[in-house]
C-alpha positions as CSV (number, residue, x, y, z in Angstrom):
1,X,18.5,56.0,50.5
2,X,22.0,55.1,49.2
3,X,21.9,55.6,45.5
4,X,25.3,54.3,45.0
5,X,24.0,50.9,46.1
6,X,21.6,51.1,42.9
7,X,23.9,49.9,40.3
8,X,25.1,47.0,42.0
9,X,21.6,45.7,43.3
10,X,20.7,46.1,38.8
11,X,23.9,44.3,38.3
12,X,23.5,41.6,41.0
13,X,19.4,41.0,39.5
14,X,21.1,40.8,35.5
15,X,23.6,38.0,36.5
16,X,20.8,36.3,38.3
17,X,18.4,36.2,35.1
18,X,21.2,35.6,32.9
19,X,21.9,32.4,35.2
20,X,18.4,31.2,35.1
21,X,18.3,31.7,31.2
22,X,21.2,29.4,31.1
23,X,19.4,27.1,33.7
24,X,16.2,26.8,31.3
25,X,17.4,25.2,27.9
26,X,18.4,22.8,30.1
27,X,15.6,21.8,32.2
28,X,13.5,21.9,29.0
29,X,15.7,19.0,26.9
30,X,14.9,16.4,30.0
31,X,12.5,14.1,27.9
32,X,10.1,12.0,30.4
33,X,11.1,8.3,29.7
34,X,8.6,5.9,29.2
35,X,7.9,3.8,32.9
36,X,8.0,0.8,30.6
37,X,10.4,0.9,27.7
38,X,8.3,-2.5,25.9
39,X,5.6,-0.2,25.9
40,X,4.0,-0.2,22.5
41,X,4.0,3.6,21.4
42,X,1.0,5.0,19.8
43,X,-0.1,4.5,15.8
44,X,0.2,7.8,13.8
45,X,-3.4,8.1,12.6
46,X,-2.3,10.6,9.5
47,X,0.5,7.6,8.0
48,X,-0.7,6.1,5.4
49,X,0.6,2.6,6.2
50,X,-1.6,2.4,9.4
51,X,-4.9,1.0,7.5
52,X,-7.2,1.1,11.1
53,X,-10.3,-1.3,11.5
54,X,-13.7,-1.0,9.0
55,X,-16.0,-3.2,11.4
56,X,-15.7,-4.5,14.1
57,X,-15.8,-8.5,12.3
58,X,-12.1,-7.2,11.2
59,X,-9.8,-5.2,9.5
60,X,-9.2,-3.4,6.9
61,X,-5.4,-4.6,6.6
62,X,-6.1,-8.9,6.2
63,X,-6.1,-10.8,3.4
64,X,-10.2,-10.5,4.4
65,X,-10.1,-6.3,3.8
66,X,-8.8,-7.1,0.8
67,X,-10.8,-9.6,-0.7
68,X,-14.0,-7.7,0.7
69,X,-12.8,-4.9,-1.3
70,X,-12.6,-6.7,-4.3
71,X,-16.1,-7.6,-3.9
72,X,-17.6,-4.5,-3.2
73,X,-15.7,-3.2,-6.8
74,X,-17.1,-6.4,-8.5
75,X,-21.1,-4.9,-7.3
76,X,-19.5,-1.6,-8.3
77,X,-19.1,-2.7,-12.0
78,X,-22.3,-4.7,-12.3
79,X,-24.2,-1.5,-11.9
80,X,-21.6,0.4,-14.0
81,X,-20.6,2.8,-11.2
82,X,-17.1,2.6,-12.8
83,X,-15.6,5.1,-10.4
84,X,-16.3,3.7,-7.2
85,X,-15.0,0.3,-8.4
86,X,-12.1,2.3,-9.6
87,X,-11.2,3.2,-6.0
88,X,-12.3,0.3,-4.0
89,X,-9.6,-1.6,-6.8
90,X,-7.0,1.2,-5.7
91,X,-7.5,0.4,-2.3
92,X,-7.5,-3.1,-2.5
93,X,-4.3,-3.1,-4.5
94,X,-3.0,-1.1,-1.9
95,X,-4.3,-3.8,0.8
96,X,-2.6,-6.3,-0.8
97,X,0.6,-4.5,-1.6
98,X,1.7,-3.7,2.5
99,X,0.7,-7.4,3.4
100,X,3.1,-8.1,0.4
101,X,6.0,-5.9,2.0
102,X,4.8,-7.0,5.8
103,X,5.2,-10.7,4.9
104,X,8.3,-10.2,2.8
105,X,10.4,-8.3,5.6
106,X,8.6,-10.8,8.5
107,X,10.2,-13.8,6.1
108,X,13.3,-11.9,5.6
109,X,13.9,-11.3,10.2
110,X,12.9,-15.3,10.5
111,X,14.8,-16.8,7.4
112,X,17.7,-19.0,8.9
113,X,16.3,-18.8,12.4
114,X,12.9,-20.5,12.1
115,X,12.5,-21.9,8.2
116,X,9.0,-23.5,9.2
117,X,7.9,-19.4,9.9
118,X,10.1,-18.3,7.0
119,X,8.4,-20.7,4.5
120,X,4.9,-20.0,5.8
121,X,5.9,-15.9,5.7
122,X,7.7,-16.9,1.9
123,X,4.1,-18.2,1.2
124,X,1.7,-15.6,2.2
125,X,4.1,-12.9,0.7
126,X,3.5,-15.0,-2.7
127,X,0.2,-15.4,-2.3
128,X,-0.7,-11.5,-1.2
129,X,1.7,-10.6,-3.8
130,X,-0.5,-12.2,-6.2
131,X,-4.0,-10.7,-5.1
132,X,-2.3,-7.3,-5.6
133,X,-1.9,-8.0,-9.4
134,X,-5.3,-9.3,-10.1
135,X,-6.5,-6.2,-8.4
136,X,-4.2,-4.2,-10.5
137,X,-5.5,-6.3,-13.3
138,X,-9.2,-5.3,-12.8
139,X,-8.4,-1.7,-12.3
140,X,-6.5,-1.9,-15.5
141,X,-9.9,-3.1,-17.2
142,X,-11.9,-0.3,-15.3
143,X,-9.5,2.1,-16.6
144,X,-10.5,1.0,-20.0
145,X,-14.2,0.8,-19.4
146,X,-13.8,4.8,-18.4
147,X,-12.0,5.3,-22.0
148,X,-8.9,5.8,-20.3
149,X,-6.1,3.9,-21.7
150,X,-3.6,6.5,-20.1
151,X,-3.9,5.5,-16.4
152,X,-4.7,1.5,-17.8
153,X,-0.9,0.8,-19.7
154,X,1.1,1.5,-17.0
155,X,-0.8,-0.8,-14.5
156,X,-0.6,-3.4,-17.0
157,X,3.2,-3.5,-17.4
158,X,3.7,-3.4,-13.9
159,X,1.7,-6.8,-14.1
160,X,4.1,-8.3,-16.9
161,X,7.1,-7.0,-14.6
162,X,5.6,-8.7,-11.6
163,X,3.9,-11.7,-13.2
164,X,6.5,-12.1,-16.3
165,X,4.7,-12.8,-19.4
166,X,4.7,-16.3,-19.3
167,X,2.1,-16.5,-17.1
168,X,-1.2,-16.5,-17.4
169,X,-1.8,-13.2,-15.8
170,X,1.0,-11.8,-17.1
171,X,-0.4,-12.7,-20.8
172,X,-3.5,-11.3,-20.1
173,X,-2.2,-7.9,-19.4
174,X,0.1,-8.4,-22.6
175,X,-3.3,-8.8,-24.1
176,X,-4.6,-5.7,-23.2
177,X,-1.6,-3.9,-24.2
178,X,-2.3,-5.3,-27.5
179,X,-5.9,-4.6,-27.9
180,X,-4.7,-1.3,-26.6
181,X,-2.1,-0.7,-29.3
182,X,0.4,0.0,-27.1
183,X,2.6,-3.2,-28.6
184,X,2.2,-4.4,-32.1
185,X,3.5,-8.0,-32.1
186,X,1.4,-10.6,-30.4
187,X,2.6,-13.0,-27.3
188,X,3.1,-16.4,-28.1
189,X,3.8,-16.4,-31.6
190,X,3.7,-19.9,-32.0
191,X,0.9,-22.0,-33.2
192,X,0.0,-22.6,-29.3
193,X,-3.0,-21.5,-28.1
194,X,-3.7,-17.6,-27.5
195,X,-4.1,-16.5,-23.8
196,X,-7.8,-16.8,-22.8
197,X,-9.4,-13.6,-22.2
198,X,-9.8,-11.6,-18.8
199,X,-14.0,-12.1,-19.3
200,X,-13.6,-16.1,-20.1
201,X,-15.2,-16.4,-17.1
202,X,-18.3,-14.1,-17.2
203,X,-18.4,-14.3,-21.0
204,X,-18.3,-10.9,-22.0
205,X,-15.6,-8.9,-24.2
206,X,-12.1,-8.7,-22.7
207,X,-11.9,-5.3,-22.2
208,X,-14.8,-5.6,-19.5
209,X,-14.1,-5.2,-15.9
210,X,-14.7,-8.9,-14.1
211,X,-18.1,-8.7,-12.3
């Protein structure tokens, strides 16, 4: 056996491994393209923007989930189970919020290209907008049901900044601020008559949740 060949054979097998080590970052950055590139990708389960289905009658991110939400809460407070209507408020609001946002960037893509869609994408925007704040409004009354006037301001003046406190929403939450404490002077001042209370409806005090 030629041992003198030894050292060139180790050599010659070194620069061959060092050439496929080269070779392999390579071949392992080719990405497989999508046979279609219109392909819809696949919907992160774990984001919290993707609300997925309930039922099969719908889903959970409509004006429908929303409203079916709200409902549920309103059972939730007739049997004083003020933590569960608590959260299905929270999730409503949050319902309402995204299809809010959706509507308000779909109105934003179509406004000078399409006004009919823009107006009809202006509208639902408005109208989700304002399904968020009576949810907020009704979690805000929960909040005070539970004896906790911490977690109930700050929804409320997120109302007035939303609503702006000449309307009628917006002075209800006012109102509640001032029951609260939290502000001292009352809204109107005039002689005009004061904001009706969140319960005018159901006839109870206006510090109760709406059933």
């Amino acid at each position: 056996m030629n041992f003198a060949a030894i050292p060139l054979i180790r050599f010659t097998c070194l620069s061959l491994l060092a050439a496929l080590s080269l070779l392999s970052p390579v071949n392992a950055q080719v990405i497989k393209l999508p046979s279609n590139p219109n392909q819809a990708q696949p919907i992160n389960p774990d984001d919290p923007n993707n609300l997925r289905p309930t039922a099969p009658n719908g889903t959970l991110l409509s004006i429908e989930g929303g409203k079916r939400l709200m409902s549920e809460a309103s059972s939730a407070v007739g049997s004083q189970n003020y933590a569960t209507a608590a959260k299905k408020l929270q999730e409503a609001r949050q319902v309402f919020n995204q299809l809010s946002n959706f509507y308000q960037d779909l109105n934003s893509s179509f406004s000078g290209i399409d006004n009919r869609i823009s107006d009809s994408l202006r509208k639902k925007a408005l109208e989700t907008a304002q399904m968020r704040d009576e949810s907020t409004y009704q979690l805000a009354l929960v909040h005070r049901a539970q004896n906790q006037p911490e977690l109930a301001v700050p929804l409320l003046v997120q109302i007035i900044r939303s609503q702006n406190p000449t309307r009628e929403l917006g002075k209800k939450a006012y109102q509640q601020l001032l029951e609260l404490g939290f502000v001292d002077s009352p809204y109107p001042r005039t002689g005009s008559s004061s904001p009706s209370s969140p319960s005018s409806r159901t006839g109870n005090s206006s510090s109760s949740p709406k059933k």
